[in-house]
Each structure stands twice: as C-alpha cells, then as structure tokens.
C-alpha positions as CSV (number, residue, x, y, z in Angstrom):
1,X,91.8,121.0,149.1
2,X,89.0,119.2,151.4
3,X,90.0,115.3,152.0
4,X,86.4,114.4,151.2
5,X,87.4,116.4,147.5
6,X,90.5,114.2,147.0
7,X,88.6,111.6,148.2
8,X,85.7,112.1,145.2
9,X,89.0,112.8,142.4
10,X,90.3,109.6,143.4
11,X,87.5,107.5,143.1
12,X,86.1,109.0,140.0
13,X,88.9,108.4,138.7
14,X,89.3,105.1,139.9
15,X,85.9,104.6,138.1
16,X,87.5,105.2,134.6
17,X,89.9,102.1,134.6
18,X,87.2,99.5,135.3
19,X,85.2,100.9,131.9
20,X,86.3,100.0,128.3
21,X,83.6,102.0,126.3
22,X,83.6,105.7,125.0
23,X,80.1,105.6,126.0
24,X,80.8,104.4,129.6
25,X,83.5,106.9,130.0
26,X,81.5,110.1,129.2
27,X,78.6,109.5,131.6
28,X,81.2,109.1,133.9
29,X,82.5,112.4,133.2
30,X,79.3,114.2,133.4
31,X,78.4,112.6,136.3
32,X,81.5,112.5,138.5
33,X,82.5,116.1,137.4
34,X,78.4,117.0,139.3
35,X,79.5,115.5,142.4
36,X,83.3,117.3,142.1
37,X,82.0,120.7,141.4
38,X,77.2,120.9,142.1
39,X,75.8,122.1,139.1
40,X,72.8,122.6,137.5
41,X,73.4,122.0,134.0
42,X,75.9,121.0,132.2
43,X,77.1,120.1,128.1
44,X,80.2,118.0,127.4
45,X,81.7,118.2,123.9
46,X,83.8,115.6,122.3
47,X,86.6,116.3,119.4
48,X,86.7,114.5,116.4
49,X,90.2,114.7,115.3
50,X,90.2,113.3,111.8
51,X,86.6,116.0,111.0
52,X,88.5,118.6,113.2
53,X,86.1,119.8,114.9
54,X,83.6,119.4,118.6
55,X,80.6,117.7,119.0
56,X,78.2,117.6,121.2
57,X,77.6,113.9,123.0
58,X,76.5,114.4,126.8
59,X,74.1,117.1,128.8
60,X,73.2,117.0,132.7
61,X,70.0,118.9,133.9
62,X,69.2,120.1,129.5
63,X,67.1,117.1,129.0
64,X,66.8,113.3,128.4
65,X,69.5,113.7,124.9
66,X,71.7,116.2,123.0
67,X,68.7,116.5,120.7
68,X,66.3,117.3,122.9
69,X,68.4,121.0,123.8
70,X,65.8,123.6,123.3
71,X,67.2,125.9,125.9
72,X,71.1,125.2,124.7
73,X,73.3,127.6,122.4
74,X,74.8,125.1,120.3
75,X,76.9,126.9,118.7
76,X,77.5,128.8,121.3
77,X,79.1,125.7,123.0
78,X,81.0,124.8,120.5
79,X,82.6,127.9,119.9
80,X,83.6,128.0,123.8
81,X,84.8,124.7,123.6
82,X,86.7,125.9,120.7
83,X,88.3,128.1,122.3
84,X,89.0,126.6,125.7
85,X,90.9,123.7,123.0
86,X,92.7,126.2,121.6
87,X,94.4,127.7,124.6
88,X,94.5,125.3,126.5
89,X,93.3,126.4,129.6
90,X,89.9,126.4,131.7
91,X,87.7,130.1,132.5
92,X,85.0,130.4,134.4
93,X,82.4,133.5,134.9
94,X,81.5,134.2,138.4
95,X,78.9,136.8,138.4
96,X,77.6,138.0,134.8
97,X,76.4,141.1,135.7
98,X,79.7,142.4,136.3
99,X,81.7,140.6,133.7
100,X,81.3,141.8,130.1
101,X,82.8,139.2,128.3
102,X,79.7,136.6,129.6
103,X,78.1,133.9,127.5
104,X,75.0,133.5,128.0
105,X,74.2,129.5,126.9
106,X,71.1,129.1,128.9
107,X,68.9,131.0,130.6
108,X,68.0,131.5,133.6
109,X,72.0,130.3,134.6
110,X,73.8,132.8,136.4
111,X,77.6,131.7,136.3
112,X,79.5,128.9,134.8
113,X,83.3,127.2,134.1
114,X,84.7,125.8,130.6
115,X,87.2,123.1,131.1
116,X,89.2,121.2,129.0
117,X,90.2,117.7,129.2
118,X,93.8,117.7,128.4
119,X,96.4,114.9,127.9
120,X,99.5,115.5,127.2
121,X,99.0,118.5,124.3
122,X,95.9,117.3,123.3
123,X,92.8,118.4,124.1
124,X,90.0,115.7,124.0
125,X,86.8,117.2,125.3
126,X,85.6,120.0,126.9
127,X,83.2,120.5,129.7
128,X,81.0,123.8,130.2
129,X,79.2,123.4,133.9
130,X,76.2,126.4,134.7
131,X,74.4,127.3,137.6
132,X,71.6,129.9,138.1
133,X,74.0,131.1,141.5
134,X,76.3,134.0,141.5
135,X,79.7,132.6,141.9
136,X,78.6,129.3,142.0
137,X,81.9,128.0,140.7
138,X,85.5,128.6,142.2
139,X,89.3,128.1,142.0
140,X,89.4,124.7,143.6
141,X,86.1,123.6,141.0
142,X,88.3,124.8,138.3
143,X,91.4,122.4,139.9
144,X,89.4,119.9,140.6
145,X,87.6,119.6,137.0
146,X,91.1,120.1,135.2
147,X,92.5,117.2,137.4
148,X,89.6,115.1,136.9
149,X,89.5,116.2,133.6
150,X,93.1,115.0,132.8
151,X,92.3,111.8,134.0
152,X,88.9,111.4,131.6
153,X,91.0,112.4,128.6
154,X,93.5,110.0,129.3
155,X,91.1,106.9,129.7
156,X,89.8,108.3,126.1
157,X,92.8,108.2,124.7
158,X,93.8,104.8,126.0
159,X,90.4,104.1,124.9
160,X,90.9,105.5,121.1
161,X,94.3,103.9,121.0
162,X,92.9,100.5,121.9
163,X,90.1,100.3,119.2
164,X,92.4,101.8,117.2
165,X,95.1,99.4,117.6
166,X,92.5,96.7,117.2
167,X,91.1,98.4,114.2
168,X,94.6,97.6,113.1
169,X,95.2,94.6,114.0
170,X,91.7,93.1,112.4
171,X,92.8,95.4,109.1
172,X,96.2,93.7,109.3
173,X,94.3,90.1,109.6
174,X,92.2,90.9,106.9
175,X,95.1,91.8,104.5
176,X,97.1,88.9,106.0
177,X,94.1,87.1,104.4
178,X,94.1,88.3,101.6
179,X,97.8,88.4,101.0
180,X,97.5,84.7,101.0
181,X,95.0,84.9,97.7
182,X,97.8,84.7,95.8
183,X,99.0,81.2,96.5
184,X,95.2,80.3,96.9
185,X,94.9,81.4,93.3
186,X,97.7,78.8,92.4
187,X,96.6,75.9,94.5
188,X,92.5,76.5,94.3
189,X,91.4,78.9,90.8
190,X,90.3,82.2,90.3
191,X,86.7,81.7,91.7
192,X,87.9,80.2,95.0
193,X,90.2,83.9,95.3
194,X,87.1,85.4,94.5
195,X,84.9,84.2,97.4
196,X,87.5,84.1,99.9
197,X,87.5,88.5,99.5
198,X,83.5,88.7,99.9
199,X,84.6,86.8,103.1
200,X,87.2,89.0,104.0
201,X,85.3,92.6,103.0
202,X,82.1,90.9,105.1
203,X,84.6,91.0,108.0
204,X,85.4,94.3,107.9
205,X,82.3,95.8,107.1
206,X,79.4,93.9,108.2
207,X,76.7,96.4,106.7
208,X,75.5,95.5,103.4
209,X,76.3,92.9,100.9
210,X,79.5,92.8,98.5
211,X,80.5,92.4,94.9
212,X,83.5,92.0,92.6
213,X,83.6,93.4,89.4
214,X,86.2,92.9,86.9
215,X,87.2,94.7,83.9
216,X,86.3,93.2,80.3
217,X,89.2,94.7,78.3
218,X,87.4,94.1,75.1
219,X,84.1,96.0,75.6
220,X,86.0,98.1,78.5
221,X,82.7,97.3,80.7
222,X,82.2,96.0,84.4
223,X,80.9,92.4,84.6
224,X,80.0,91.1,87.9
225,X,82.3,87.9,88.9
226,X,81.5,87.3,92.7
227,X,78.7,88.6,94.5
228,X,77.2,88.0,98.0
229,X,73.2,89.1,98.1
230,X,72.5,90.9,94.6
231,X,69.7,89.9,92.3
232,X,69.9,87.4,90.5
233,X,71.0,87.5,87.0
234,X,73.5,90.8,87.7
235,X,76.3,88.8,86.1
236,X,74.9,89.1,82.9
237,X,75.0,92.8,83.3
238,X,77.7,94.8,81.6
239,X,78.3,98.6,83.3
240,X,79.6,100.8,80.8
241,X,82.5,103.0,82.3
242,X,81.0,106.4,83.7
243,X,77.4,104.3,84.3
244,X,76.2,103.7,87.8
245,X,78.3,104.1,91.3
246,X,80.3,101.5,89.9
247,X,80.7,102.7,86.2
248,X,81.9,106.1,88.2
249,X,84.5,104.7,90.4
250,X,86.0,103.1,87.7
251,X,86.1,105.4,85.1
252,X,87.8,108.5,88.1
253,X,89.7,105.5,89.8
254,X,88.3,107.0,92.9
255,X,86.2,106.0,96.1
256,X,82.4,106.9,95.5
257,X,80.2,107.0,98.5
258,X,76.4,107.4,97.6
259,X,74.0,108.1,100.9
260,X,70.8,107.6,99.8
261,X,70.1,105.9,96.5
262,X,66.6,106.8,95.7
263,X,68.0,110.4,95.0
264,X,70.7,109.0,92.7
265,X,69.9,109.2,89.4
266,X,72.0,107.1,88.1
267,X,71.4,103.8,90.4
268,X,71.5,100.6,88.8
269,X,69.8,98.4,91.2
270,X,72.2,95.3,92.7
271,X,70.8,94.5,96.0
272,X,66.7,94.5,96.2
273,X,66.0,97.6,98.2
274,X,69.3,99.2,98.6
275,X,69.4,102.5,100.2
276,X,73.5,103.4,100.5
277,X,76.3,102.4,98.5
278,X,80.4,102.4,98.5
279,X,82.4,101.4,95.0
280,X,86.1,101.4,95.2
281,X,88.7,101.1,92.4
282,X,90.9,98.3,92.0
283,X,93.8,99.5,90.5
284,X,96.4,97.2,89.2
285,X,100.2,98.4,87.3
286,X,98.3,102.0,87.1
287,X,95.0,100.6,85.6
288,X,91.4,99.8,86.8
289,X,90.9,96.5,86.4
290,X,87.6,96.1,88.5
291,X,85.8,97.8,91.6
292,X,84.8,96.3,95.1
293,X,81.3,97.2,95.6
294,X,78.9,97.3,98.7
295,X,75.4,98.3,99.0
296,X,73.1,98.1,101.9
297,X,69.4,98.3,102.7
298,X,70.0,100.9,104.8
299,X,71.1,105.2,104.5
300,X,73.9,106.7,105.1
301,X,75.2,103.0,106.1
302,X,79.0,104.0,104.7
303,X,81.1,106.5,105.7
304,X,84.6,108.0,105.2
305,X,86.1,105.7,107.7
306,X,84.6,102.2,105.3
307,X,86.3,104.2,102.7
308,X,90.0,104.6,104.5
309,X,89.3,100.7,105.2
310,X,87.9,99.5,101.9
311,X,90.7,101.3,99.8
312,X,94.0,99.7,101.4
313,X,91.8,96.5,101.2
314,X,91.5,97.4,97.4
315,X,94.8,97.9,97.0
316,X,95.8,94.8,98.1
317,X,92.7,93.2,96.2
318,X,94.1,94.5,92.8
319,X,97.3,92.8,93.0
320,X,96.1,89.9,94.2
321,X,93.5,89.8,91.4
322,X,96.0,91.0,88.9
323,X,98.3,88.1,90.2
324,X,95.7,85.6,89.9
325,X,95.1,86.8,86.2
326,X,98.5,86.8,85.4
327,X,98.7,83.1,86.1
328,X,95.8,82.3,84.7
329,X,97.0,84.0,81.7
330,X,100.9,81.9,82.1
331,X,98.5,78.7,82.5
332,X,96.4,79.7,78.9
333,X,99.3,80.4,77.3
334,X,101.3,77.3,78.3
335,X,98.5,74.7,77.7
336,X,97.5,76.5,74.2
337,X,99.3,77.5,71.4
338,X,99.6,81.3,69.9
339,X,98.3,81.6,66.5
340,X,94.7,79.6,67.0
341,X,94.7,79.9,70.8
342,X,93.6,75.8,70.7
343,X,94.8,73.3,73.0
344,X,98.5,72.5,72.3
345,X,99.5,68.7,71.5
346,X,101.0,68.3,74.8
347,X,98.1,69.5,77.0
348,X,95.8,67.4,74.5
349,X,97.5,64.4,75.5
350,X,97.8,64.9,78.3
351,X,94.3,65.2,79.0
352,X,93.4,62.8,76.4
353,X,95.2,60.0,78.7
354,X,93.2,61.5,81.7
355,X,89.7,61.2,80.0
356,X,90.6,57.7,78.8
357,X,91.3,56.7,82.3
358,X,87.9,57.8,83.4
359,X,85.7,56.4,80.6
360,X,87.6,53.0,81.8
361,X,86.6,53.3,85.4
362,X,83.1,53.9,84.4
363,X,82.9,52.4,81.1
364,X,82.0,55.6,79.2
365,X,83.0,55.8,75.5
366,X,84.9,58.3,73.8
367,X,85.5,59.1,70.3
368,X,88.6,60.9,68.5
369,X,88.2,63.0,65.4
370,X,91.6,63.7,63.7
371,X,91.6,66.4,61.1
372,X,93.7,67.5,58.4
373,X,94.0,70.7,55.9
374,X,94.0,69.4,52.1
375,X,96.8,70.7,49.9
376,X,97.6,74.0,52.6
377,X,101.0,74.4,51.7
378,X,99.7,75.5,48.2
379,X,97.4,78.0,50.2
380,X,101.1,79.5,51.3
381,X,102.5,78.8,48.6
382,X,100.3,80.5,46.6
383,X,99.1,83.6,48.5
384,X,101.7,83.8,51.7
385,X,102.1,82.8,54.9
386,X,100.4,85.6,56.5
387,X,97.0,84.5,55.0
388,X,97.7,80.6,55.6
389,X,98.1,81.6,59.3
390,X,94.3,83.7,59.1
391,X,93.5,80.4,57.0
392,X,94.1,78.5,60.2
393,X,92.5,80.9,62.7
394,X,89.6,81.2,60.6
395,X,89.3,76.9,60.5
396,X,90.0,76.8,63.8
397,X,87.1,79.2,64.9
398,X,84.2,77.1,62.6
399,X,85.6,74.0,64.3
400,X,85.5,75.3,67.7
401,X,81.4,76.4,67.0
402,X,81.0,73.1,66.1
403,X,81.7,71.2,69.1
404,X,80.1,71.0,73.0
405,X,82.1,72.8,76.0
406,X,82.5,69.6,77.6
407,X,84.7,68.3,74.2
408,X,88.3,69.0,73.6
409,X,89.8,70.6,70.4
410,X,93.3,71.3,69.6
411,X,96.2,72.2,67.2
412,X,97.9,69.1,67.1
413,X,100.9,71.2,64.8
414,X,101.1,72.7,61.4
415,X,97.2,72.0,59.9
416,X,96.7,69.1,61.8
417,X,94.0,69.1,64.5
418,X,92.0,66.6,66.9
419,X,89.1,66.5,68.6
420,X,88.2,64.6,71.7
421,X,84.3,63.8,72.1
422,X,83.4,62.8,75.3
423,X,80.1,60.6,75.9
424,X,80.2,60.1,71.7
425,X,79.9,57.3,69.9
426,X,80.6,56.4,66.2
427,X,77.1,58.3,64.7
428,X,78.0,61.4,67.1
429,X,81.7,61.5,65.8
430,X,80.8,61.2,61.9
431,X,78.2,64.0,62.8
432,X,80.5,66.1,63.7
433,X,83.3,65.5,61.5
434,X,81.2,66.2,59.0
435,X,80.2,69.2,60.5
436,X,83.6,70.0,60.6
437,X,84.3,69.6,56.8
438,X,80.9,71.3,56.2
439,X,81.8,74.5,58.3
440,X,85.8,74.9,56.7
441,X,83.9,74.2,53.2
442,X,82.0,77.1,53.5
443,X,84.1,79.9,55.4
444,X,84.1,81.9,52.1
445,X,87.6,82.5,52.9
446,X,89.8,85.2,50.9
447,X,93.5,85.9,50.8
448,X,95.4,89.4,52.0
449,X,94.6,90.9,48.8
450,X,91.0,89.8,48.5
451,X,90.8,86.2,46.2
452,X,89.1,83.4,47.4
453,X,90.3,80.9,48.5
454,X,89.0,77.1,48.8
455,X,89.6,75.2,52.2
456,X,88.9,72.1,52.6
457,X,89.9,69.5,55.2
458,X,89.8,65.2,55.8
459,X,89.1,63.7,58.7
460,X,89.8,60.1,60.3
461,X,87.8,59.0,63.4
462,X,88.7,56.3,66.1
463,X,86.8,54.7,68.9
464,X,87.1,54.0,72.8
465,X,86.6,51.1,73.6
466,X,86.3,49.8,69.9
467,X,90.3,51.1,68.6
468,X,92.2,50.7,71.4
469,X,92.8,51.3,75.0
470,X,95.1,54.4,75.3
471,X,95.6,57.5,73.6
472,X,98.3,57.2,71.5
473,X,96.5,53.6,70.1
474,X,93.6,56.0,69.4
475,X,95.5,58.7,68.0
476,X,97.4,56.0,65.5
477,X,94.3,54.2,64.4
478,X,92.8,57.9,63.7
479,X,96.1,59.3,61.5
480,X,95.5,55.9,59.3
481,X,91.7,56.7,58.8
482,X,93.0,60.2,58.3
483,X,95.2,59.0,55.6
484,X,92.7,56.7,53.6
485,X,90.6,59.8,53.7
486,X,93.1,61.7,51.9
487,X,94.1,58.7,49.5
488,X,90.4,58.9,48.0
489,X,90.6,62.1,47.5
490,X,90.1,64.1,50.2
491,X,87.2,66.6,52.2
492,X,86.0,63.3,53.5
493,X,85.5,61.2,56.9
494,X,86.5,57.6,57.3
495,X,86.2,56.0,60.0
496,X,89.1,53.6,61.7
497,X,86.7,50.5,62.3
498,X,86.2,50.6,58.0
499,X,89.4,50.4,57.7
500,X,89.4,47.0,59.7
501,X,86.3,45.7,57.9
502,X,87.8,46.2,54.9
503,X,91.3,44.2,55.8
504,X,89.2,41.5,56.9
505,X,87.4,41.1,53.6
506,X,90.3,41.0,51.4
C-alpha cells in the first residue's frame, strides 16, 4: 500500500472525529472515499434499521441531489446495496464486457465497486463507486474503501448512539417531569398538572400545538381540559367515542397518526389551519380515560418515531392523571358527605370561619341561612327510609339551583342544612330562603311506590356583622330563628335580628 494511500486513510479518517452530525459525516464519506479510490460517479446508501431497509442520501458526479438522478437505477442500487449488506463483503466489476453478472446503474460507466461500511456485524451504509474506465477499480481500492469504510460506519454509530442516548436522556427528563405531577397535583390542583404536560409534550415535540382530553364517564365523550393553540371555544366541545382523530384513538386505545387532514373525512377542526395530526390514548387501570392530542399547520409533521415518544409519555400521563383524579376524588369525598354529595358540617365550618375572617379584613358582610325539613321523620316513618333519603337528595338538588357558585351549601346532618351567602345582606338572604322553601314546596315529590308526598322546610337567617363575630355565634343565633320559625308553624323564614327586636319590646 502506497504511503501517500495510508497517508489519505488516516486523515480521512481523522476528519470523522472532529464532525458530530450525520450530515457532516456522509459528505465526508463521498468525498474522502473520491480521493481514496478516483471516480466518476458515485451513490451512498444509508440503512434505516427500525424501516429495515436502504436509502439513498448522497451522489458524487449524478447531480446537485438524490432527487435530481435521471441517469441512476434506483432500485438497482438498492438492491446491490442489499446485497453487499447481506454478505457482508465488498465486489467490484472490472471490465463488463467480459463479466456476465454486470449491473449496469448508469450509462456510459464502464466498471465499478460496492462496498459496505461495516462495524462490528452491522452494516451501516453502502457505497457503489463507477467509472466509464475498464478496470478502473482494484484490490487495494477495494481495501482501502472497506478500511475507510469501517471507520465511516463507526463514527455513525457513535453518532446514532449519541442522539440516541440523548434522545434518552431528554425522554427520561421529560418523564422525570412528569413523574413529579403527582405531588404537584397534591401541592398545586388538577389544572396546574394539566399545564405542566402541554409544557412537557412541547419539549419533546416542538411541531404543532397540544391538547388534553379527558374522559366524561357520564356521556362517555372527550372534553377538552388543557390546550395550547386551538380555537377558542373547543372546551365546550364534546367528541363522541369513534368521532374525529381523537374520538378514534380513544375508542381503539391506539396511536392515530393522520398526514394530511384536508383528506380526512372525519377532521374536527382544533388548531386553525391544521394540516397533520397525532392522538394518543391515555390508558389508566385498563381504561381510556383521555387522549394527548397534537396537531400542526404543517403535513406529514408526525411520524412513527413522535408516536414511540408520545406513547411512553402517555403512559406515564394516565397515571399521573388517574392519580391526580383519585385525589381529587379522596378530597370530594372527605369534604362532602355521601347521600346529597353537599358540603359536610366539618368542611362548612371550617370554611365558614375562613370566610368570616376575610369579610373582617375587608369589611364585607355575610349572611347564614339555616334550614330545616318539617315533620321528616313522618316522611320515614310513613313511606321508608329509602324514599326519605331521595326526599333529601331531591331537597338538596332544588336548594343547590337556588344559590350562586361563589355561596356555600351543606348538609349540616340528618335534614338540617346551611347556607353561607357571601356579599349578601339581610334582603338577599330572605330572597333566597324563601326561594329555598318555595323550590322544596313544589318538587312534586312521590314515594317508592308512587304517593305524593308534601315537603316542606323552615328556615332561620343570621347576619355578619349584625349577629355576631364568629361562626358558631352565627350558626347559634340562626338555629334559634330556625326554631321560632318552626314554633309558628313552620315552611317559614325568620330572621335572627326579629328575634332581638321582639325581646327588646317586651
């Protein structure tokens, strides 16, 4: 081997470690292997080990790009690279006219050499050199090439370990992340876990915009709960399982992948102008409880790779998700009670201090409406305590229609009940006590085996500032309005400051 030979291996290969990018790497390889071995053209295909199969990704003396090959065999090429992959070993063709088993690729070339880049047992590309000279190519070409050759599939495989192994370590950030929900969905709420995974799925795939849907076990539709880019209003949009990319993925509990949306029939628009989309299944204890959806303004934007990424992401979504509903769901059930699903006496109180505590600081008023069934226990008595406890659910439903979402209402135990108004004073409680007794009065209630049955209730109202300065003053003062009501005869307000007028005048 000629020193100035060695001397070209050694510093084309030298030129490999100072490059980190598969692009960098093969125009090395087409143009270091020219200077090894003179040629006139020259293809180099790449393996794609996850597709199994060669692609073409640099020519030499063909044209300006692998496109732009109207004198190359493609297929021809691949199927030599193919094969030179296969056995592992390098052939060349010195003079065609004498060797049957020639492939022409282009024409005009007279001769050429196939050469696999091997590492270890793989084989990473393949190079196929031509020349319109008879034996252009020879032993010491083919050596050279397969040395070099070594060497280039090496630095790719150093290359595709390193993004690789990066690919990994951002994946195993990401999940780190998102591992953490869980105790973010203790410490912060549902809506914070929310936003922190469009954050996290932006990270890994920084192509589109991102939305969370979540299962509504009742109509078993999709509601949007988190979103990053979509139109606005696509919360209020329900997706029927089987409707849409996203209606798909969750009724197969698979991946979908959708290329080009204006040929889908079945689109429902999310992001203005989306062109591509990916929906993948959260699956939680063996059910879909939502999907992780992406869309982008561009085609063919996701591919099988976003899939492989987005589904382990999804995995680890669902749990977290189906962890943060699970405590939500402990948290409902330990600050309500079971049969009415109201506010239990504890939480009330508990509150009830809080909102006191406020209205003092800023010198808001509050108002306290304490309720009470009249004569319920002959409504068990009398029909069973299967329809008293629909009795109560159905009272507790009118009362809840009658107040505002910033007010409080709860089962203070048995057929007892409070209300705590915020902002109200004495003309906004009586309004809706009243509107309480008026609502119960009229349920048009009937028993298990279809008798009506009356329901009536009495209600006692105290004041903040006007009754007292803490909540179990206000609760006291309301329980002896409450009481008066009932000693005159019931389905009837009376409010705690009459009860103070009237001691005064006697």
């Amino acid at each position: 081997m000629e020193i100035s030979a060695l001397e070209a291996l050694l510093e084309s290969s030298r030129a490999f470690d100072a490059n980190l990018t598969l692009d960098g790497i093969l125009d090395i390889v087409v143009t270091q292997a020219q200077r090894l071995v003179g040629f006139n053209r020259c293809a180099l295909m790449l393996s794609d080990p996850e597709a199994e199969r060669f692609d073409l990704q640099r020519t030499l003396g063909h044209g300006r790009d692998p496109s732009d090959l109207e004198d190359l065999n493609i297929d021809l090429a691949v199927d030599l690279a193919v094969l030179a992959a296969r056995d592992r070993r390098s052939f060349r063709t010195s003079d065609p006219t004498s060797d049957s088993h020639y492939l022409e690729i282009s024409p005009g070339m007279r001769s050429n050499i196939v050469v696999p880049l091997i590492a270890g047992d793989e084989a990473v590309a393949v190079i196929i050199a031509e020349s319109p000279h008879v034996d252009a190519f020879s032993e010491l070409h083919e050596k050279l090439l397969s040395v070099f050759g070594s060497h280039a599939a090496l630095a790719i495989i150093a290359l595709r370990t390193r993004e690789h192994l990066e690919g990994r370590v951002e994946h195993l950030d990401a999940l780190h992340k998102i591992s953490q929900l869980a105790s973010l969905s203790v410490r912060e709420g549902f809506d914070e876990v929310l936003e922190t995974v469009l954050e996290v799925t932006r990270e890994l795939v920084p192509v589109g915009h991102t939305a969370i849907l979540l299962m509504d076990p009742k109509s078993r539709s999709l509601r949007v709960h988190a979103s990053e880019g979509y139109q606005d209003g696509v919360e209020r949009l329900g997706i029927p399982l089987g409707r849409g990319i996203t209606g798909r993925a969750a009724e197969l509990g698979k991946p979908q992948i959708v290329h080009d949306l204006e040929i889908e029939r079945d689109y429902l628009p999310g992001v203005p102008g989306a062109r591509s989309e990916i929906a993948l299944p959260l699956i939680a204890e063996g059910q879909v409880i939502g999907v992780l959806n992406c869309e982008s303004p561009e085609p063919n934007a996701y591919q099988e790779e976003h899939a492989r990424t987005l589904s382990v992401v999804a995995q680890h979504l669902a749990v977290v998700l189906r962890t943060a509903q699970l405590h939500a769901e402990a948290r409902h059930l330990s600050i309500t009670e079971p049969l009415t699903s109201l506010y239990n006496r504890r939480f009330f109180m508990s509150q009830f201090e809080d909102a006191i505590g406020r209205a003092q600081r800023y010198e808001h008023r509050l108002a306290l409406v304490f309720g009470d069934l009249d004569r319920f226990k002959s409504i068990n008595d009398r029909f069973g305590h299967h329809t008293g406890d629909r009795a109560l659910q159905a009272v507790s439903e009118a009362m809840r229609r009658s107040i505002r979402g910033t007010d409080m209402l709860a089962r203070m135990g048995g057929e007892e009940f409070a209300a705590l108004l915020m902002e109200a004073d004495c003309d906004r409680a009586i309004q809706v006590a009243d509107r309480f007794l008026a609502q119960i009065r009229q349920l048009g209630f009937k028993s298990d085996d279809g008798q009506p049955v009356s329901i009536s209730m009495s209600a006692g109202i105290a004041l903040f500032p006007e009754h007292g300065d803490s909540a179990t003053d206000l609760l006291r003062h309301a329980d002896e309005a409450l009481y008066e009501a009932k000693r005159l005869g019931g389905n009837q307000t009376v409010v705690a400051q009459e009860l103070q007028a009237d001691a005064a005048n006697a």
